[in-house]
Phi, psi and omega in degrees: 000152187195164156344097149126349177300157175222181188178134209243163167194151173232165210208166189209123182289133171215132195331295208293335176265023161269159181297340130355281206293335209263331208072013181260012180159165175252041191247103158268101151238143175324116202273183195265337180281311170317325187277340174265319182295337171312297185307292187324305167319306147287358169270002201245299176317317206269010186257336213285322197270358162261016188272144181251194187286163174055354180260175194204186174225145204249146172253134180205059141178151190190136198221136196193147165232130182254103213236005192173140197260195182211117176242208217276189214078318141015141092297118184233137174258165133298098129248106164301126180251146172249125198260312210191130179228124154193120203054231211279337171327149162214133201247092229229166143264180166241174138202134175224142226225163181277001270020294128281005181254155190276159183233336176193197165165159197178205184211150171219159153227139156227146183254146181270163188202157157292096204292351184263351166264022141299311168295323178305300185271005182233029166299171180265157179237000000 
């Protein structure tokens, strides 16, 4: 993984991502927590082939403006850039889009970990 990879992912607006179904508003149109897990998902994608075994990625910060709404049938796409690597930090822009048009963009960072010592240290008691 290095610095300008990117990685795209898509979605279909549907009664289950609207702010209706999600709780995030009473409009069915695509909601905004669905549009950051959209983003997260692509940044997830865009880390999987730079991943060594057992290890995975957390997401623990993400900053996004929902700038147009889409409703459902909509295609919406995702995409992440990596902006920036430092250690295990990974640093993305986000954008997501309508078909050419844009709908939302922000930044996210994730950090990679080990998941089963991740898992380990972080149970429910």
């Amino acid at each position: 993984m290095q610095t300008g990879d990117t990685a795209t992912v898509s979605t279909i607006v549907t009664e289950k991502n609207t702010a209706i179904a999600v709780g995030s508003g009473n409009l069915a149109v695509f909601s905004t927590p669905m549009m950051i897990a959209l983003m997260e998902e692509a940044a997830c994608e865009c880390l999987s082939s730079g991943l060594e075994p057992g290890q995975t990625s957390v997401g623990v910060k993400i900053s996004a403006e929902h700038i147009e709404a889409s409703p459902i049938g909509a295609k919406i796409s995702a995409t992440a850039t990596i902006t920036n690597i430092d250690g295990r930090k990974v640093f993305f822009t986000t954008r997501a889009n309508c078909g050419e048009k844009e709908i939302g963009n922000g930044t996210h960072t994730r950090v990679i970990v080990n998941a089963e010592k991740f898992m380990r240290n972080n149970r429910q008691a």
